[in-house]
C-alpha positions in Angstrom: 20.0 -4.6 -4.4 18.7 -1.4 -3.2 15.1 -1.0 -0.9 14.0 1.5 -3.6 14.6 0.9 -7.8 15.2 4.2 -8.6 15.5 7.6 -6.5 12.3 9.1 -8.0 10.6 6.4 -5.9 12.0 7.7 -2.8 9.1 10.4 -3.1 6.6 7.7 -2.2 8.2 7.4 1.2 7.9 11.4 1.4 4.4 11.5 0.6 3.4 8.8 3.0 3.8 11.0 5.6 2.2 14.4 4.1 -1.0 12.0 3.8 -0.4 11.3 7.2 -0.3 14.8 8.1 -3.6 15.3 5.6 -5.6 12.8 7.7 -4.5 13.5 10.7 -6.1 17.4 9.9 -9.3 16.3 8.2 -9.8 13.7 11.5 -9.7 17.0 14.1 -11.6 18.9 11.3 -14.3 16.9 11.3 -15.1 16.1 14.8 -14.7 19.4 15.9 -11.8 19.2 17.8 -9.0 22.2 18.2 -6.8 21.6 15.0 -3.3 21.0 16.0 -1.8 22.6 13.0 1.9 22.9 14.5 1.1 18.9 14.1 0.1 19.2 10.5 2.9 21.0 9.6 5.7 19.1 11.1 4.3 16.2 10.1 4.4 17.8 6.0 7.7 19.1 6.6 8.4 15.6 7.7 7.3 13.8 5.0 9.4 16.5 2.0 12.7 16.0 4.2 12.3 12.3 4.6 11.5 12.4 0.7 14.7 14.3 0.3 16.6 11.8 2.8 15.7 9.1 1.0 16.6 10.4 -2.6 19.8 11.6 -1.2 20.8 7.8 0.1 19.5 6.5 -2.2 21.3 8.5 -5.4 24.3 8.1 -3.6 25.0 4.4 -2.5 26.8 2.0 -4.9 24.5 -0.3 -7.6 26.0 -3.9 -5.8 
């Protein structure tokens, strides 16, 4: 039985950390803090190649 139904949930794992990276800009937005946006992006580009990881492991293992 695999973690994940089918490999188009696998973007759900992606996306949790692309939110991540979202609230972790709107939190240094909004108290004026210096936006770390080499943070925000690594953390988005984070989140499409876990996405991608996932779907590719997933897509790929047996169906036992």
């Amino acid at each position: 039985m695999h973690p994940l139904q089918h490999p188009r949930n696998a973007a759900v794992v992606g996306i949790i950390f692309v939110i991540t990276g979202i609230v972790y800009w709107a939190v240094q937005s909004v108290s004026q803090f210096h936006v770390d946006y080499a943070g925000v992006t690594m953390l988005a580009v984070l989140g499409i190649a876990m996405g991608l990881m996932f779907y590719v492991l997933v897509a790929g293992s047996s169906n036992d």
